[in-house]
PAVO-19875 format. One record per atom (N, C-alpha, C, O): x, y, z. Coordinates in steps of 0.001 Angstrom, whole numbers. Layout:
@c1 X c2 Y c3 Z .
...
This chain:
@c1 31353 c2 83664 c3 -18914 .
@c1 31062 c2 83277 c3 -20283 .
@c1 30278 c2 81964 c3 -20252 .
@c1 30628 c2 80995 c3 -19579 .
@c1 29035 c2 82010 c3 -21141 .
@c1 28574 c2 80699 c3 -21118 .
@c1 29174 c2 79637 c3 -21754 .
@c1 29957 c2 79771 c3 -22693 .
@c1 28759 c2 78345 c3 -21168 .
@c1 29520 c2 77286 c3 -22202 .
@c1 28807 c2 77353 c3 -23147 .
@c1 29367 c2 77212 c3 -24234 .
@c1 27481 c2 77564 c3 -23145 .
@c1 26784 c2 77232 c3 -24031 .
@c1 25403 c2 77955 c3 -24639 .
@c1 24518 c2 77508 c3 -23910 .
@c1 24962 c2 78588 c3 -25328 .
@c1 23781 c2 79372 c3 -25674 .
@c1 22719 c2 78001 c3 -26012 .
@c1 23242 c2 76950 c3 -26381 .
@c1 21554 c2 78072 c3 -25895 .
@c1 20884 c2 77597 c3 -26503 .
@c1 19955 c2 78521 c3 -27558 .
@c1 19455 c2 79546 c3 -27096 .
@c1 19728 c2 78195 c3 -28892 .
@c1 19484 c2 79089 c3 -29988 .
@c1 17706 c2 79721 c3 -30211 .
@c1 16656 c2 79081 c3 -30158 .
@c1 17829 c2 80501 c3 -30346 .
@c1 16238 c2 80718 c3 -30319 .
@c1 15699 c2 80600 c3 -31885 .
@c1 16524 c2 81069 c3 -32669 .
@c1 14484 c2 80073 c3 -32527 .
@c1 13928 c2 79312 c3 -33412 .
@c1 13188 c2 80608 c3 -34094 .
@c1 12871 c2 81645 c3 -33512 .
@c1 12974 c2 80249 c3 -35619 .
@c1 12137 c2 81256 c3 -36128 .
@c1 10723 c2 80235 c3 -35717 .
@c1 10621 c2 79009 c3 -35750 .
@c1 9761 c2 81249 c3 -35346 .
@c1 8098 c2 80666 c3 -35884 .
@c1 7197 c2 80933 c3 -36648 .
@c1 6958 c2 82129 c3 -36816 .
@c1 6743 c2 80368 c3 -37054 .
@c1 5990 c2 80462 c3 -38656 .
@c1 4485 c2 81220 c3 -37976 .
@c1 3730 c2 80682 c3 -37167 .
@c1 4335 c2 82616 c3 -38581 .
@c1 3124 c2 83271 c3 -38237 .
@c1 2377 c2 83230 c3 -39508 .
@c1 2943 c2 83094 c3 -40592 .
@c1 756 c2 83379 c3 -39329 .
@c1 -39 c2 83687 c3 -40068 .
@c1 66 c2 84856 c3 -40590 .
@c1 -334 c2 84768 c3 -41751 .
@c1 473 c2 86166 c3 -40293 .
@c1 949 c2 87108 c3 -41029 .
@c1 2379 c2 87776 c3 -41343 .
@c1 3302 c2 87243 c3 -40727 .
@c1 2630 c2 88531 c3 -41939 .
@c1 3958 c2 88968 c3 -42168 .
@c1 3658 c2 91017 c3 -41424 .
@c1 2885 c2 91955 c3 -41621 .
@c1 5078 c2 90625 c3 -40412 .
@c1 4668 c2 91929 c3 -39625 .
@c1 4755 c2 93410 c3 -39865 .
@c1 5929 c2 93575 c3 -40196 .
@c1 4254 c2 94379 c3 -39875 .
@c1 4417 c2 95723 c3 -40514 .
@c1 5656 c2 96269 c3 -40987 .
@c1 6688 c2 96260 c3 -40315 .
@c1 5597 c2 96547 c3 -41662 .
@c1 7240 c2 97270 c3 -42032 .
@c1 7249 c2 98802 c3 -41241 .
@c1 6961 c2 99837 c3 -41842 .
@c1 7495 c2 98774 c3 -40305 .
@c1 7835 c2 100151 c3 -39589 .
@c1 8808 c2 99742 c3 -38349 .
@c1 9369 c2 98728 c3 -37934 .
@c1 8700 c2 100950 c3 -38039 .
@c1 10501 c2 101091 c3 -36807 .
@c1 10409 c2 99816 c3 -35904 .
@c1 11415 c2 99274 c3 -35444 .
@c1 9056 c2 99346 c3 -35670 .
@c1 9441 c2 98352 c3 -34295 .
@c1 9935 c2 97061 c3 -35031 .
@c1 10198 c2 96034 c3 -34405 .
@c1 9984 c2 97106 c3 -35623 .
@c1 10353 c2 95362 c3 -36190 .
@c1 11876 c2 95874 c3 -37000 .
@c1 12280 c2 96941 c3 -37464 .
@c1 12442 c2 94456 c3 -36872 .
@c1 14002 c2 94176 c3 -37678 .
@c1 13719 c2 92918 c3 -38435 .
@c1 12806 c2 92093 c3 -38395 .
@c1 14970 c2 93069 c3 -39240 .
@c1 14034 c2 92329 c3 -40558 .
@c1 15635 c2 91369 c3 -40794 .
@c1 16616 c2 91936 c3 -40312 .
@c1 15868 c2 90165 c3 -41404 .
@c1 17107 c2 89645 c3 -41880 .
@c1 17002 c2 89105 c3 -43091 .
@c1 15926 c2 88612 c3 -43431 .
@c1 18038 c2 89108 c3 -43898 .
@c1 18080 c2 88441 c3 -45199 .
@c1 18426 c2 87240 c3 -45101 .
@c1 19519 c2 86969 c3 -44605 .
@c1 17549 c2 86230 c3 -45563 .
@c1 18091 c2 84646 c3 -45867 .
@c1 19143 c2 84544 c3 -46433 .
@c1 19362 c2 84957 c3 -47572 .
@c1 19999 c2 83932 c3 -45646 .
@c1 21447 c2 83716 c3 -46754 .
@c1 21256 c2 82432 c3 -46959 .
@c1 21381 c2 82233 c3 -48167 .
@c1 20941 c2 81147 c3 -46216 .
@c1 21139 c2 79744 c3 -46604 .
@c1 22509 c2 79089 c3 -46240 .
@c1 23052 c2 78109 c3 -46750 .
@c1 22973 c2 80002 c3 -45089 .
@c1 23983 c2 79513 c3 -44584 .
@c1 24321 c2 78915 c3 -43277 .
@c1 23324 c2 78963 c3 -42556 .
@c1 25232 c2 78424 c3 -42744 .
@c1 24886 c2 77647 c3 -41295 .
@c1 25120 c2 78758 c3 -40205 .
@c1 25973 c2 79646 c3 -40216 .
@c1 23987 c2 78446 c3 -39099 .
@c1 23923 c2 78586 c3 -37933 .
@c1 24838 c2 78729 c3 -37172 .
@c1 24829 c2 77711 c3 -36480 .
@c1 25814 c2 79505 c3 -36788 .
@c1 26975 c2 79053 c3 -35713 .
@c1 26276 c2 80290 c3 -34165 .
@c1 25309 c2 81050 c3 -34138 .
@c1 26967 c2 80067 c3 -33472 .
@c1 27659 c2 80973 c3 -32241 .
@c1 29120 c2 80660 c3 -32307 .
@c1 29605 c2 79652 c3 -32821 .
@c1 29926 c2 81880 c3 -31588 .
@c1 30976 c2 82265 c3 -31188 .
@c1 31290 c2 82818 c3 -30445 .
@c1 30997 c2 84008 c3 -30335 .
@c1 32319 c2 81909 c3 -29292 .
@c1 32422 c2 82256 c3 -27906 .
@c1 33898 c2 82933 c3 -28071 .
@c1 34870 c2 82178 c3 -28101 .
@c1 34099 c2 84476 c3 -28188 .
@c1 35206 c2 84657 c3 -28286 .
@c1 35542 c2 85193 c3 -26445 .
@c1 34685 c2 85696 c3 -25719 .
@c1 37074 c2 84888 c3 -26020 .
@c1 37352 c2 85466 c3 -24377 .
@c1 38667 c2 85182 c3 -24565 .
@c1 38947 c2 84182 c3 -25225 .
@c1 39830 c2 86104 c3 -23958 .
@c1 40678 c2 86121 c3 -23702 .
@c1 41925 c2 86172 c3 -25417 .
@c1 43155 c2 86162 c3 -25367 .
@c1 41102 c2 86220 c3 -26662 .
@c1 41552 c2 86423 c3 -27492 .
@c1 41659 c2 84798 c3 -28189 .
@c1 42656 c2 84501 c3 -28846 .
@c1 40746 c2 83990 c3 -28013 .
@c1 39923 c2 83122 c3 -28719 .
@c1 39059 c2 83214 c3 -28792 .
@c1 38335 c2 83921 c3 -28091 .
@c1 38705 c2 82412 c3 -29839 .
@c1 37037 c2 81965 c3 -30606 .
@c1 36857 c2 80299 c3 -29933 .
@c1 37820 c2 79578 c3 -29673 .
@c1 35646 c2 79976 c3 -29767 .
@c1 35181 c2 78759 c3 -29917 .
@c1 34161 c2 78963 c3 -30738 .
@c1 33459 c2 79971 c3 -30811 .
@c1 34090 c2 77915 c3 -31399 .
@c1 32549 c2 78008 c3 -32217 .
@c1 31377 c2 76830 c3 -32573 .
@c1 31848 c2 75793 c3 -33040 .
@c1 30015 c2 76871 c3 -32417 .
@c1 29661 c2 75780 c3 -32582 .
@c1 27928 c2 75860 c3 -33259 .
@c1 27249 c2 76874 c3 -33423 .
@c1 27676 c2 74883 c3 -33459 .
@c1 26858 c2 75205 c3 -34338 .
@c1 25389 c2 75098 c3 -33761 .
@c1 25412 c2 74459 c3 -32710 .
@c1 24170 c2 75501 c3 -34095 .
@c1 22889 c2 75384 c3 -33332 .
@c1 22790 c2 74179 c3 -32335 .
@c1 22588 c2 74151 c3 -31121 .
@c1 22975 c2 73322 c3 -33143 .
@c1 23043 c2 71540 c3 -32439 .
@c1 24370 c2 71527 c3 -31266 .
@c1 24867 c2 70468 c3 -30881 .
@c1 24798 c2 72784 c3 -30823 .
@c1 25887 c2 72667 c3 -29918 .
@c1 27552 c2 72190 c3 -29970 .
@c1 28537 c2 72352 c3 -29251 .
@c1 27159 c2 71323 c3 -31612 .
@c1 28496 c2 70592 c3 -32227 .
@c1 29654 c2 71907 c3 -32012 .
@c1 29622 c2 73077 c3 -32393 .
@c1 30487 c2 71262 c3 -31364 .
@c1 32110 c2 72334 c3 -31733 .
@c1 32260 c2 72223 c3 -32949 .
@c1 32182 c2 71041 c3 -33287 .
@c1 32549 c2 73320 c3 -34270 .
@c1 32841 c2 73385 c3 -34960 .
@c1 34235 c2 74554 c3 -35348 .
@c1 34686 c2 75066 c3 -36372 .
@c1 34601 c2 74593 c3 -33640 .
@c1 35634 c2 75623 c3 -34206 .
@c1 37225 c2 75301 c3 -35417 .
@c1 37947 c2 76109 c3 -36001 .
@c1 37244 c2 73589 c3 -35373 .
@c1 38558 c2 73341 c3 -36151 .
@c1 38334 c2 73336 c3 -37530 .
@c1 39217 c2 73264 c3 -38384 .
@c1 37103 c2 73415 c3 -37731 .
@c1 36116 c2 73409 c3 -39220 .
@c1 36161 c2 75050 c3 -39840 .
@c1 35850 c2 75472 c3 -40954 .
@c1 36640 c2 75702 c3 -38726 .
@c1 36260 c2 77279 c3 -39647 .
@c1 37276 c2 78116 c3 -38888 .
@c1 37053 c2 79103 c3 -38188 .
@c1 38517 c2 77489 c3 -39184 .
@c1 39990 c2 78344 c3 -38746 .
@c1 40446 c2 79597 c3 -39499 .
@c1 41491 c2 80215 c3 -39296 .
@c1 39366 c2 79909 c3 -40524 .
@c1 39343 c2 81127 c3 -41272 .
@c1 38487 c2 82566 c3 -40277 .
@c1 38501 c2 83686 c3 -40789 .
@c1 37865 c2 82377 c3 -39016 .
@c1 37072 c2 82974 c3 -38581 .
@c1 37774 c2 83296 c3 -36999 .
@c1 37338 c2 84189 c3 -36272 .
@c1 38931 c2 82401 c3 -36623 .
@c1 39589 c2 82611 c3 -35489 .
@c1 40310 c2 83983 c3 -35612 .
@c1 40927 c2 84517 c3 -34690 .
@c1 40188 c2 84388 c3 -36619 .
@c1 40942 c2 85817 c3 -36240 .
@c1 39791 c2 86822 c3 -36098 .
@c1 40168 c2 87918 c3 -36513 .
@c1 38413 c2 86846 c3 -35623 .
@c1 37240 c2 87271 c3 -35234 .
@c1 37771 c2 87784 c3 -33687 .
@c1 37712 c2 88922 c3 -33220 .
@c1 38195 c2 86804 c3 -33197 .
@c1 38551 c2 87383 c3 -31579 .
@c1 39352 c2 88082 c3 -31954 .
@c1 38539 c2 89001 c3 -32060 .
@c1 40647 c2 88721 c3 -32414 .
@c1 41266 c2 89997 c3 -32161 .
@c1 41022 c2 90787 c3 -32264 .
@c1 41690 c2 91697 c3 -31772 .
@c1 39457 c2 91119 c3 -33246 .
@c1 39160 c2 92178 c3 -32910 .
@c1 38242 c2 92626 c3 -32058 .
@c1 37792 c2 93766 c3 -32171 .
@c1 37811 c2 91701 c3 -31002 .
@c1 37555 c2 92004 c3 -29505 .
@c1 38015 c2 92164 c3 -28342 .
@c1 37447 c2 91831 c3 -27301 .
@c1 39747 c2 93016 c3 -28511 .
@c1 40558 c2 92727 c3 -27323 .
@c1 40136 c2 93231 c3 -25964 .
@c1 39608 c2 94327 c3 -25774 .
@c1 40481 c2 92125 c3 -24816 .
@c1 39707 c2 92279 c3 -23341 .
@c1 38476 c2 91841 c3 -23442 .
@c1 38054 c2 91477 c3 -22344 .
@c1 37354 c2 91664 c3 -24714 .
@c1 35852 c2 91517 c3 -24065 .
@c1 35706 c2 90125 c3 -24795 .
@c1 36140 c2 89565 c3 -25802 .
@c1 34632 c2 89810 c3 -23459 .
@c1 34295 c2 88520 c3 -23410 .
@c1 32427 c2 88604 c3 -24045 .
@c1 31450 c2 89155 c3 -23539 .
@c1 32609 c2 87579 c3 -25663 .
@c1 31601 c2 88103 c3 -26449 .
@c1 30679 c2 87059 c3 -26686 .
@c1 31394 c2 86146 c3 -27099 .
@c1 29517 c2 86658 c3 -26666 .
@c1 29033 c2 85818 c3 -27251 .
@c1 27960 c2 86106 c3 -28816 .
@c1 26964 c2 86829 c3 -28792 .
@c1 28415 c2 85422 c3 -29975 .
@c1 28176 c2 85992 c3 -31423 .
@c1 27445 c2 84566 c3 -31666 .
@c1 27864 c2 83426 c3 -31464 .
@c1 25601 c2 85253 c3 -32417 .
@c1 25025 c2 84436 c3 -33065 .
@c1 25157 c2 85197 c3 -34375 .
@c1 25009 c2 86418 c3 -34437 .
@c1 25542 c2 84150 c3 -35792 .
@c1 24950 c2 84412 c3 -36394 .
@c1 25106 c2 83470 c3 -37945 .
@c1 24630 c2 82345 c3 -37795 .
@c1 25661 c2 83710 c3 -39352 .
@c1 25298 c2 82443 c3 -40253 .
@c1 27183 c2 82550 c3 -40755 .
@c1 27912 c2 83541 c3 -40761 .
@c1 27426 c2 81424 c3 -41045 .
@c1 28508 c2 81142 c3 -41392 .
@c1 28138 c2 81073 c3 -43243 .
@c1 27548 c2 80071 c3 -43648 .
@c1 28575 c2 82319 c3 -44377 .
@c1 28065 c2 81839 c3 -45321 .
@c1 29241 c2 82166 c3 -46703 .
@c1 29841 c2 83236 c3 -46817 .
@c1 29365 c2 81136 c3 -47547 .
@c1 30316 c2 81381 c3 -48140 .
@c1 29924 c2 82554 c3 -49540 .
@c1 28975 c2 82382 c3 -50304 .
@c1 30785 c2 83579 c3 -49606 .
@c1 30039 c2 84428 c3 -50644 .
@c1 31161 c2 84622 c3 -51841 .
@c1 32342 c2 84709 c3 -51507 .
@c1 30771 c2 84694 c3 -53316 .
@c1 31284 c2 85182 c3 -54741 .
@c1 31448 c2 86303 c3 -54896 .
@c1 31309 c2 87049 c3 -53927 .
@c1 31747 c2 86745 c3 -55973 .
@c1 31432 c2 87951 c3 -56345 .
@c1 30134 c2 88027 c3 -56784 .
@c1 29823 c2 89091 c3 -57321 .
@c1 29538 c2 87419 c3 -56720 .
@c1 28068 c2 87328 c3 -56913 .
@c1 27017 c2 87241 c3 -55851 .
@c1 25865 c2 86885 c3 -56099 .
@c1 27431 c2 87567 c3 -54700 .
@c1 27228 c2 87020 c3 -53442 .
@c1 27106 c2 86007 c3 -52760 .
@c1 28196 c2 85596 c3 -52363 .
@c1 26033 c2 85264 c3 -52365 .
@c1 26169 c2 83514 c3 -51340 .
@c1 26208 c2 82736 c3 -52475 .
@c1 25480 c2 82972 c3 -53439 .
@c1 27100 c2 81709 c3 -52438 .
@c1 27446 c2 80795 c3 -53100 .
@c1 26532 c2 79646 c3 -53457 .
@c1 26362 c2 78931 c3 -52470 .
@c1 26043 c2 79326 c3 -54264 .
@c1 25009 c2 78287 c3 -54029 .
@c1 25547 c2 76775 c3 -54711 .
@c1 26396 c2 76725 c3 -55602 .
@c1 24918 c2 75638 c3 -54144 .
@c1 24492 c2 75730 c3 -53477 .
@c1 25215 c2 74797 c3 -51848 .
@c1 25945 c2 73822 c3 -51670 .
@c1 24129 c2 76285 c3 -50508 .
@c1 24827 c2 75702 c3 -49287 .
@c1 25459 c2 74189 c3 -49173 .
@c1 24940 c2 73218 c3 -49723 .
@c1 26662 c2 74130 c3 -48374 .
@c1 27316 c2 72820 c3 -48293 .
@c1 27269 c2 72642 c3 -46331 .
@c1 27472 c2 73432 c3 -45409 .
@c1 26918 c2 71278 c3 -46407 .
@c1 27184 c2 71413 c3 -44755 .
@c1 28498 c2 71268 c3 -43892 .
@c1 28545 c2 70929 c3 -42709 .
@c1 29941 c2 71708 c3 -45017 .
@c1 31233 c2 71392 c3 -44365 .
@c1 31512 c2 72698 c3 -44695 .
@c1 31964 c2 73022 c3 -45793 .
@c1 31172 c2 73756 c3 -43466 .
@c1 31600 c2 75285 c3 -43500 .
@c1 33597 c2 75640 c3 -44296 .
@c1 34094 c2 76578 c3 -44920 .
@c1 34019 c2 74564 c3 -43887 .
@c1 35171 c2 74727 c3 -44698 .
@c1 36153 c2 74852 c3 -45671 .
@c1 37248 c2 75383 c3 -45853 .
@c1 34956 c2 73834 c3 -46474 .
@c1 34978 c2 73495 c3 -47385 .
@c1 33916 c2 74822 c3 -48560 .
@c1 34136 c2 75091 c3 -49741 .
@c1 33164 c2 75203 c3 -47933 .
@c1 32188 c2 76258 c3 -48798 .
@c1 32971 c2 77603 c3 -48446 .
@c1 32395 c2 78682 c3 -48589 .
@c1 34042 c2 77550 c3 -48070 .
@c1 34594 c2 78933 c3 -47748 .
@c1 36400 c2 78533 c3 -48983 .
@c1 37024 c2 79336 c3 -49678 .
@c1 36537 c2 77756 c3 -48863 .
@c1 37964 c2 77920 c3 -49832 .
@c1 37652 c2 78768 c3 -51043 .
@c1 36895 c2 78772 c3 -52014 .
@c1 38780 c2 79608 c3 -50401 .
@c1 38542 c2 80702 c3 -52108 .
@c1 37610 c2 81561 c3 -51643 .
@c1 37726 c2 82631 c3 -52240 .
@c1 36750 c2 81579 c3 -50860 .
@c1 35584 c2 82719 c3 -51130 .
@c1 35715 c2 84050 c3 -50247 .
@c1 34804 c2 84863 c3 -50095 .
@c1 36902 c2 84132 c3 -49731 .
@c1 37331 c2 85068 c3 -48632 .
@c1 37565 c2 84680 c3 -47616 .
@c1 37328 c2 83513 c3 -47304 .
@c1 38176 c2 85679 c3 -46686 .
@c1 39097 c2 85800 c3 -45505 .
@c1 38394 c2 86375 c3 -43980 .
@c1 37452 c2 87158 c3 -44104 .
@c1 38762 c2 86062 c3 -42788 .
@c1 37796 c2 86939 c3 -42221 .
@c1 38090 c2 88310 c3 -42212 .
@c1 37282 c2 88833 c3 -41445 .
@c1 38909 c2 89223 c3 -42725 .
@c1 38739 c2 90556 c3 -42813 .
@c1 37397 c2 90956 c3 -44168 .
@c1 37023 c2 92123 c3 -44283 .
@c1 36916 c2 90046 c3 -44917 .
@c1 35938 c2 89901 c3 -45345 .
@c1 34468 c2 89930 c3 -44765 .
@c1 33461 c2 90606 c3 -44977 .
@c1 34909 c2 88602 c3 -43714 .
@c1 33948 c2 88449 c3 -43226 .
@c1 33045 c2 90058 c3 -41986 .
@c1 31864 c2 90343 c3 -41791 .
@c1 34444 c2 90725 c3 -41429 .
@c1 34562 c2 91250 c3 -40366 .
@c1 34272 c2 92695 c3 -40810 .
@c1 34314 c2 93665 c3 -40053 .
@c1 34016 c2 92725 c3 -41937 .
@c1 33517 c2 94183 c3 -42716 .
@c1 32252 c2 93615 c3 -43586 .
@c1 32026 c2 94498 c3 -44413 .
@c1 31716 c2 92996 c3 -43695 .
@c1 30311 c2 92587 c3 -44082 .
@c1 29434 c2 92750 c3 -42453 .
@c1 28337 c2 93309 c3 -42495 .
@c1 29831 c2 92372 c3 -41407 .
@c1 29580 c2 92317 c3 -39966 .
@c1 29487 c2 93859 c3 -39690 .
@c1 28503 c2 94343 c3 -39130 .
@c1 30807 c2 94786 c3 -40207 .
@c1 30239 c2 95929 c3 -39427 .
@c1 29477 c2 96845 c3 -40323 .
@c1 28969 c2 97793 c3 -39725 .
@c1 29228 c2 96787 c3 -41867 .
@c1 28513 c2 97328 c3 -42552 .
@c1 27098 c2 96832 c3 -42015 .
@c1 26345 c2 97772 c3 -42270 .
@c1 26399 c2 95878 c3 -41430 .
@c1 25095 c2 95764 c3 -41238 .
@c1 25111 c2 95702 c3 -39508 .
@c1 24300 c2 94894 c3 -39057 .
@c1 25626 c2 96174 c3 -38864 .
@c1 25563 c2 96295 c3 -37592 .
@c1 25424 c2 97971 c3 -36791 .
@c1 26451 c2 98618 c3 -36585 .
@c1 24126 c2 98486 c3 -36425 .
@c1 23784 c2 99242 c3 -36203 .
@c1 25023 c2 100084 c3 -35373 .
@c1 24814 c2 101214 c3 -34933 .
């Protein structure tokens, strides 16, 4: 398991690329950046800048159980959502933009509805 990913960057192109099979496409949420090192039935988590942020988002530690035995490494946005969807507007204390807005069995079925 790595300690550490380093994150790969969007780059700003002069065009916008075809809409057909070879390209994947993501929706802006406006939410933070994390990875998640789940192994042995923990999470660590931290944010692009490498910061540990796993004691900041103890709502998401139950992410590792549902990887039992595999050792995973997870990019992707930490984002707090309404019934209206992403909450606006983004806050940079993931913990604080999540009170009230769901649980990770929330989170962990938004994950497998858009995961091929």
């Amino acid at each position: 398991m790595p300690r550490a990913v380093e994150p790969m960057a969007a780059t700003l192109a002069a065009t916008v690329a075809p809409d057909d099979e070879r390209w994947g496409f993501e929706t802006k949420w406006d939410g933070l950046r994390a990875f998640g090192y789940a192994d042995d039935g923990g999470l660590r988590l931290t944010r692009r800048t490498l910061r540990d942020v796993t004691a900041q988002s103890s709502e998401l530690h139950a992410l590792a159980d549902t990887l039992p035995g595999r050792r995973v490494v997870l990019d992707g946005e930490i984002v707090a959502l309404d019934d209206k969807g992403p909450a606006q507007p983004p806050t940079p204390d993931p913990a604080s933009a999540r009170r009230g807005a769901g649980d990770s069995c929330g989170v962990r079925h938004s994950i497998g509805r858009r995961s091929p």
